[in-house]
C-alpha positions in Angstrom: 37.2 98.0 128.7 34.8 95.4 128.4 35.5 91.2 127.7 32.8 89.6 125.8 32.1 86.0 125.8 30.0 83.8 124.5 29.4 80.7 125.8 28.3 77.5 123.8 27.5 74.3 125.1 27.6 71.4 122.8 25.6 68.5 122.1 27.4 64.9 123.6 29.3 63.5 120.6 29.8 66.8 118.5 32.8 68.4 119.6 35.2 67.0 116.9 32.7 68.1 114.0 31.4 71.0 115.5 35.3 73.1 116.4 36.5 73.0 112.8 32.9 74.5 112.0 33.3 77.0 114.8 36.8 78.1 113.8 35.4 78.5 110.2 32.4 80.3 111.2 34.5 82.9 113.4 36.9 83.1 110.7 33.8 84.4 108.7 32.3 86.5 111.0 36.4 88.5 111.3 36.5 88.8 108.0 33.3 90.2 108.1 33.6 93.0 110.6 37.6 93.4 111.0 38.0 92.4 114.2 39.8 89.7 115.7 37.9 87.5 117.8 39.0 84.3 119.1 37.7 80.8 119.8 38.6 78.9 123.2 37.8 75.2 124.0 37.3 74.1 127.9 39.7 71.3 128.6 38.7 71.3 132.5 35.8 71.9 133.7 32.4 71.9 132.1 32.4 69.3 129.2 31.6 70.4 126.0 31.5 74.0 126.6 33.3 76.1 123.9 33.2 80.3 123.5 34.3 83.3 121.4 35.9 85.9 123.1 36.3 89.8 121.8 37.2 92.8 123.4 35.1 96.2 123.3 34.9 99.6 124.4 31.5 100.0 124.9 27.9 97.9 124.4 27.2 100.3 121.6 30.2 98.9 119.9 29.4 95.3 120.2 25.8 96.1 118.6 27.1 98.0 115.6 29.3 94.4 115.0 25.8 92.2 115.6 24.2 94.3 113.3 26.9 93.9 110.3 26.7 90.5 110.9 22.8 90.2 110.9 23.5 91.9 107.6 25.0 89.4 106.0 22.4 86.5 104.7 25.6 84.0 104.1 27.0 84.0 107.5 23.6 83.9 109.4 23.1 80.9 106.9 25.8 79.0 108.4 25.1 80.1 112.0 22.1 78.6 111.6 23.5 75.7 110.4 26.4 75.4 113.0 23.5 75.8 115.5 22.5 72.4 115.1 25.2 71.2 117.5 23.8 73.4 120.0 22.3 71.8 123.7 20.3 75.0 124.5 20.6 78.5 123.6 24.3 80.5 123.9 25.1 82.7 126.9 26.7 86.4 126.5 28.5 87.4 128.8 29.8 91.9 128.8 32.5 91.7 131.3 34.1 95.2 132.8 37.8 94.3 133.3 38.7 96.0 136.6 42.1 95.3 136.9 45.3 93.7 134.9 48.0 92.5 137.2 50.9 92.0 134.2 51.3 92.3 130.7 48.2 91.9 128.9 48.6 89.1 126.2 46.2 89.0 123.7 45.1 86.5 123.2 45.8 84.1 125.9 46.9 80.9 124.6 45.4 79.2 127.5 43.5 80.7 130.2 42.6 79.3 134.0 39.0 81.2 135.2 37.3 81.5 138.6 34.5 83.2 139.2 31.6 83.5 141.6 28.9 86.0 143.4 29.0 87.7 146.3 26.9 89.6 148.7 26.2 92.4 147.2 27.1 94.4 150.7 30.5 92.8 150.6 30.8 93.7 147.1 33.5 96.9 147.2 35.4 95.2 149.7 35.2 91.9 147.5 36.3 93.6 144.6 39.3 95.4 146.4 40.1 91.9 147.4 40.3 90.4 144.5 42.5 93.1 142.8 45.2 92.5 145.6 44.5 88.6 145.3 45.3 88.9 141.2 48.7 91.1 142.4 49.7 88.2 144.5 49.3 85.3 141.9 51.1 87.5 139.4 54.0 88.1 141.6 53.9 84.4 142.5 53.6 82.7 139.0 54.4 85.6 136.6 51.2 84.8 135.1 49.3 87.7 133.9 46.2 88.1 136.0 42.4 89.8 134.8 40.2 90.8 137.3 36.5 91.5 135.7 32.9 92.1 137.4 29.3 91.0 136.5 26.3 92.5 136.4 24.3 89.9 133.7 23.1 87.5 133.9 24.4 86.9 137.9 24.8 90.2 139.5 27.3 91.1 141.5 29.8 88.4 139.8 33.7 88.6 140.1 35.7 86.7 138.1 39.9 86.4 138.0 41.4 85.0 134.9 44.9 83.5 135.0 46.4 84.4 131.0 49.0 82.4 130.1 50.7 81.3 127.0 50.4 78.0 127.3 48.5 75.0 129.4 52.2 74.1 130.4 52.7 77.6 131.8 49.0 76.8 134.1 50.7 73.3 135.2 54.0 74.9 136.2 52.3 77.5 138.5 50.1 74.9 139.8 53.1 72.6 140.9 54.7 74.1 143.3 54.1 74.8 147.1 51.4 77.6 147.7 52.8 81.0 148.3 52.4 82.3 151.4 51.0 85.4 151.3 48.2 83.7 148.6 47.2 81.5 151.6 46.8 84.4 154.0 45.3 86.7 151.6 42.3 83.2 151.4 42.1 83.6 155.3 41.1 87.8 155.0 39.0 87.2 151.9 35.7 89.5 153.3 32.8 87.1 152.8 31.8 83.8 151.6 30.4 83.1 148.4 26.7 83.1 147.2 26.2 79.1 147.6 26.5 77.2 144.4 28.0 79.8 142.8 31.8 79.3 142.4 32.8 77.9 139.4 36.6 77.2 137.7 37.6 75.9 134.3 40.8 75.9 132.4 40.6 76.3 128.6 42.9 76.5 125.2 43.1 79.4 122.7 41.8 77.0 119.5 41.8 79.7 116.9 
């Protein structure tokens, strides 16, 4: 199973005008293909920064929906047009979800992300780290936690995605006294990572 995002950064000054317009344009683009993909607003973390998310089985399948929406001159008309509130060109992202610690919701209605690279040398042991890491927060918060890997555009990536129902569901986690066992299972974590890499946000489900 494979998460796709897409990441947009907006211009300074456009976010009010531009999430209606994204809402509307994913709305479109759903109605279009019949799937059921979602928009997501950072609230913590980089400012500005907005995706759609969708879940697929396979790249093929994620082609096959690019190319019914290529097909259609009225929604690449107002992509275009939304595009104007663009600073710089989108990111995809094809995510391999490697491990669910909890009840999948989908989708989230808020969702806490960490990610960063590792040495590629470390990476099995990273991975199996990770996975027991996601265990451990789930147990601890009851928080549903997704594990998911890289490979573009930053190889060797992990990320771990905390999905919740709510921003108040993040906060109450968040309050309380670390767990135990999540502080020892930081001390055995089996490398560092890449420098500069590590990166966190918090975001809302917005449509």
């Amino acid at each position: 199973m494979f998460m796709f995002n897409r990441h947009l950064q907006l211009k300074p000054g456009h976010s009010a005008e531009a999430a209606p317009e994204l809402v509307d344009l994913i709305s479109r683009a759903n109605s279009i293909t019949g799937r059921s993909a979602t928009v997501y607003s950072v609230v913590l973390g980089r400012f500005g920064r907005m995706w759609i998310a969708d879940m697929f089985s396979t790249h093929g399948e994620l082609m096959a929906m690019n190319a019914q929406l290529i097909g259609d001159a009225d929604f690449m008309a107002a992509q275009r047009s939304f595009a104007e509130h663009l600073d710089g060109p989108a990111e995809d992202f094809m995510a391999r979800v490697t491990h669910v610690a909890g009840p999948l919701r989908e989708p989230p209605g808020a969702v806490a992300v960490t990610n960063w690279q590792v040495d590629p040398r470390q990476w099995g042991a990273s991975v199996a780290w990770t996975h027991q890491m996601a265990d451990a927060q789930h147990a601890s918060s009851g928080i549903t936690q997704t594990v998911f890997t890289l490979a573009e555009p930053n190889p060797f990536s992990i990320g771990l995605c905390s999905n919740a129902s709510s921003i108040d569901d993040i906060d109450a986690a968040r309050s309380g006294t670390p767990d135990p066992s999540l502080l020892q299972l930081l001390e055995s974590a089996p490398g560092e990572p890449t420098a500069g890499s590590m990166e966190g946000l918090v975001a809302i489900r917005i449509a």
